[in-house]
N, CA, C and O of each residue as an XYZ file, in Angstrom:
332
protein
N     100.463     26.387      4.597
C     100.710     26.711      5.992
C     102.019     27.494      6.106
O     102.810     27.087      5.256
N     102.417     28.271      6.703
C     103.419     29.340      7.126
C     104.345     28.855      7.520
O     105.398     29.481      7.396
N     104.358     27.396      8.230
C     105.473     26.596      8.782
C     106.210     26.355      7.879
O     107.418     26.577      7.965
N     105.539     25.751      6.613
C     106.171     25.174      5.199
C     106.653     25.854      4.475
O     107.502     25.454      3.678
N     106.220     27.171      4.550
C     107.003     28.318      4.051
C     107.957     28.623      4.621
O     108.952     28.656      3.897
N     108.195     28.996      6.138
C     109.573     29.098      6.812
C     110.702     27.506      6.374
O     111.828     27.512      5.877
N     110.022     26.555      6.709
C     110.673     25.382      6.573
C     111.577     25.505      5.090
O     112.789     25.293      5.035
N     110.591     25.952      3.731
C     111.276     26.162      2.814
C     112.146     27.113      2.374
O     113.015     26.857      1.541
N     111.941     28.513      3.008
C     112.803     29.106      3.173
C     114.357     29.162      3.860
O     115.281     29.812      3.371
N     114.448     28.364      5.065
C     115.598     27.786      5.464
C     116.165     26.582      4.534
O     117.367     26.316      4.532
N     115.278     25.911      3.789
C     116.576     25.126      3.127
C     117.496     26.125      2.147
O     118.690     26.022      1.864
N     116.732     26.906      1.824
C     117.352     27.618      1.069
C     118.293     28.753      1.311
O     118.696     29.633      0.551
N     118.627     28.412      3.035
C     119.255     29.481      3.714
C     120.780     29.282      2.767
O     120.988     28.527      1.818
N     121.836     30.401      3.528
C     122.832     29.935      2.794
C     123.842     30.395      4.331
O     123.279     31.304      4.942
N     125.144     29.937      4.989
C     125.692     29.848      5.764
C     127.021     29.995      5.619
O     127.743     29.285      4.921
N     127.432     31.156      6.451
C     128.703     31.347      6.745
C     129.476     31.402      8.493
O     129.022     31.464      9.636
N     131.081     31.328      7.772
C     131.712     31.807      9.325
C     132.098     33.383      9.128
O     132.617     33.670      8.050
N     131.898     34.382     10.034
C     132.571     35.545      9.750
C     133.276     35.925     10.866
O     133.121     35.331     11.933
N     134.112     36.947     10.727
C     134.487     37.724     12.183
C     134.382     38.178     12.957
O     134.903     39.260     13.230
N     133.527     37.417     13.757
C     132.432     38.316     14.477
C     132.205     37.966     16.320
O     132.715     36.884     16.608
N     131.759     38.458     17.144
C     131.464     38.184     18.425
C     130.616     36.497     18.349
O     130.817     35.529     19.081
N     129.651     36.633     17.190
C     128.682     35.548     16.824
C     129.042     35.087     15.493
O     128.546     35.646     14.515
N     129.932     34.035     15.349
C     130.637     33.714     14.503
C     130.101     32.868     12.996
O     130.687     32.639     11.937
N     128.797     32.575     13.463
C     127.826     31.944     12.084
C     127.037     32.737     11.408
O     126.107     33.241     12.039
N     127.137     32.959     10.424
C     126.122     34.180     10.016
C     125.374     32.837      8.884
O     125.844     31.757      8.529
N     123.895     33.584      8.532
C     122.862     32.846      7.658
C     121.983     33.884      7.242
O     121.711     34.956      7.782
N     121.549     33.313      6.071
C     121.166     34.377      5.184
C     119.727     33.683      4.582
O     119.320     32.595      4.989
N     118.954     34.573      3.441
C     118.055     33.428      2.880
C     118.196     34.643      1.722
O     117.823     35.798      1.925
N     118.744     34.214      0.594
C     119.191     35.320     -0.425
C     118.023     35.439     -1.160
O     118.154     36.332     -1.996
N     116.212     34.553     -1.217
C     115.263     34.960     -1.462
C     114.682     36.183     -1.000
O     114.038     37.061     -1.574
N     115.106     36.007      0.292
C     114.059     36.693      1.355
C     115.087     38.169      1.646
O     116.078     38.112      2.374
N     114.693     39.307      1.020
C     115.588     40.620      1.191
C     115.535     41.239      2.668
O     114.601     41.802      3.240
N     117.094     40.899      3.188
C     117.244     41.650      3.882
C     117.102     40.701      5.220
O     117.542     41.052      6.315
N     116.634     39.831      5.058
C     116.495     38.181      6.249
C     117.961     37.633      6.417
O     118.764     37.090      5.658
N     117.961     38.024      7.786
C     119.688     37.045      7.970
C     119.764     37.045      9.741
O     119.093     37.837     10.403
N     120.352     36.396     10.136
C     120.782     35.698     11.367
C     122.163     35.763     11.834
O     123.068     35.792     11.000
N     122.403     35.788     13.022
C     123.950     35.323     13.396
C     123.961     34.479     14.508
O     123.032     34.930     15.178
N     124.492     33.416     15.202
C     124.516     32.776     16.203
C     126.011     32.436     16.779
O     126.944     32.502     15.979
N     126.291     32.046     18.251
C     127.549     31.362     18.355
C     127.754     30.443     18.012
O     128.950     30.157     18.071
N     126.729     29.263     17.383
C     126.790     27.804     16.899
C     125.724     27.766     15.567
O     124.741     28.501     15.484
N     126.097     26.819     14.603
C     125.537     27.115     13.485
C     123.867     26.753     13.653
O     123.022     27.153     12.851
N     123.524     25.797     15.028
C     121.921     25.510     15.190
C     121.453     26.731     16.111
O     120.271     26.827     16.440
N     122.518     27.761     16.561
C     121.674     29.129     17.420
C     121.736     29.780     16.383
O     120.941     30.699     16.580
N     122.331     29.957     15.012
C     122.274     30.754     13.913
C     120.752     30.457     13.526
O     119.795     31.215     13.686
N     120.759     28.780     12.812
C     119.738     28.808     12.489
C     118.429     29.058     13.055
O     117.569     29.750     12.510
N     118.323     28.529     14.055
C     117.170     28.928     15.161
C     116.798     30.458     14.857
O     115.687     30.898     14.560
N     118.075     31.202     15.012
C     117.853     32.711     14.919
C     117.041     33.059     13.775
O     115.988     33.697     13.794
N     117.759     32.479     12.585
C     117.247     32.604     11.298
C     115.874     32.128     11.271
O     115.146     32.900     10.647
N     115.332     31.191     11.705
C     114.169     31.044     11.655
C     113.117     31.902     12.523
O     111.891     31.813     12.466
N     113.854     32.723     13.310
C     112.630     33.363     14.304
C     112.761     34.804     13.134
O     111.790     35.549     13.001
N     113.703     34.979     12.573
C     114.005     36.522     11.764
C     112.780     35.936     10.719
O     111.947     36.783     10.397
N     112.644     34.877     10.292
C     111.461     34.778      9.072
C     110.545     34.929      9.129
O     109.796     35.404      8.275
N     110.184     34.348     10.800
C     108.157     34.238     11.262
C     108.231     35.953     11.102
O     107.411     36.522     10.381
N     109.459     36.836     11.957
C     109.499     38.123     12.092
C     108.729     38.669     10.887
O     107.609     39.161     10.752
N     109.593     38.438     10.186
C     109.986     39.043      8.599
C     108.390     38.860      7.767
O     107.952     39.789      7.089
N     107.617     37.542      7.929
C     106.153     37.478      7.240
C     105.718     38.071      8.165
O     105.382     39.085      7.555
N     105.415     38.282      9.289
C     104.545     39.127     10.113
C     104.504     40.453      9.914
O     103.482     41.106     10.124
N     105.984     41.138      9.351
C     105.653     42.296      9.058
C     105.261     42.747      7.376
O     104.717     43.738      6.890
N     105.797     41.561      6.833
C     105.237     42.035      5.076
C     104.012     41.968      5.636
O     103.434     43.000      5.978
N     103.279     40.333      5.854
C     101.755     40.600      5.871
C     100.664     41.757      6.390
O      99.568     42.127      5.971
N     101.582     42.171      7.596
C     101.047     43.584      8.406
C     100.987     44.289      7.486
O      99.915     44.201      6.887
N     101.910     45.199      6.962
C     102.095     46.158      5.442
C     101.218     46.085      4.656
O     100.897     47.063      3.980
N     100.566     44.810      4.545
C     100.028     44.428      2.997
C     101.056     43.959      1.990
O     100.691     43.797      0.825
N     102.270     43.735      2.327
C     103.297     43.474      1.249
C     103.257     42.146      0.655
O     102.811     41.295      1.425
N     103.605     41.719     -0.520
C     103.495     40.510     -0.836
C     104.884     39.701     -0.482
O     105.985     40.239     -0.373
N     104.704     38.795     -0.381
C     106.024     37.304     -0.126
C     106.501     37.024     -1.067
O     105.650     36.983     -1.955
N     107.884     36.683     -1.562
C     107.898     36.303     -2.799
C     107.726     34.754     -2.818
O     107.585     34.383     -1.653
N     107.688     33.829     -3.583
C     107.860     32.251     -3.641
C     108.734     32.170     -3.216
O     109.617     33.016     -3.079
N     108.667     30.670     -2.774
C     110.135     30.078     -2.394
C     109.818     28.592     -2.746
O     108.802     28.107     -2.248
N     110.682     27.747     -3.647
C     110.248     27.160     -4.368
C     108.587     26.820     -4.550
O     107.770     27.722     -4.728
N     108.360     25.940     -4.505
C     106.571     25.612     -4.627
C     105.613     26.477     -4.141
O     104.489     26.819     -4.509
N     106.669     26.861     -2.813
C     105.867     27.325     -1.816
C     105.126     28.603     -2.149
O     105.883     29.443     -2.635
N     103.608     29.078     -2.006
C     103.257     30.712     -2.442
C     102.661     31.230     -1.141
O     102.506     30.393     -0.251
N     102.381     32.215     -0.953
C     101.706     32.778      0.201
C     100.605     33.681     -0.700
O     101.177     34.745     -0.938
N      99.483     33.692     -1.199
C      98.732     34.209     -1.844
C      98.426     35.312     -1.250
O      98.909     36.391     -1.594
N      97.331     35.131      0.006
C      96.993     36.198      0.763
C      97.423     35.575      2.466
O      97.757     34.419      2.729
N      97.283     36.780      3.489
C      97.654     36.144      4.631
C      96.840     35.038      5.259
O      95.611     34.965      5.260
N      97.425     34.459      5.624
C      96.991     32.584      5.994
C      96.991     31.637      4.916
O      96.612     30.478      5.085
N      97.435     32.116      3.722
C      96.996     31.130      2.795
C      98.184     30.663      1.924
O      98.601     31.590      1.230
N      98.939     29.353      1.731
C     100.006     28.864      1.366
C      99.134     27.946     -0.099
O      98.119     27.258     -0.204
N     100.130     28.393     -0.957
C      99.962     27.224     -1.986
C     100.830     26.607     -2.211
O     101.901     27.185     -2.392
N     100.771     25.338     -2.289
C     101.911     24.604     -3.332
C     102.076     24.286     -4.510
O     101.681     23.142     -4.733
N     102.528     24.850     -5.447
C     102.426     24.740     -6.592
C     102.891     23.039     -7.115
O     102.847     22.726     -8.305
């Protein structure tokens, strides 16, 4: 399921403070080019999690593949494995 894939992809987020208007930045150093900023580190993450559903909606659109994220696989669109 796609949830379990976002879900696993945020543990694996990684979190900073920077200098910024929106002072939390988050990242998912699997996922190229996926990152977030918020004024509080749960509007970061939140953010970060809407940038991921983003982010598979447009590989899958493309045809692009997902990479793993631990267990987690995305074979074809709709379809999650767990290894």
């Amino acid at each position: 399921m796609l949830i379990e894939y976002i879900h696993a992809a945020l543990e694996k987020a990684k979190y900073e403070i920077i200098d910024d208007d929106e002072p939390y930045y988050g990242e998912v150093p699997e996922l190229n080019g996926v990152w977030a900023t918020g004024n509080t580190l749960e509007e970061c993450r939140k953010n970060l999690e809407e940038t991921i559903d983003e982010w598979i909606v447009f590989r899958l659109r493309k045809g692009l593949t997902l990479p793993p994220i631990g267990d987690h696989i995305i074979k074809e669109p709709g379809e999650v494995a767990i290894a």
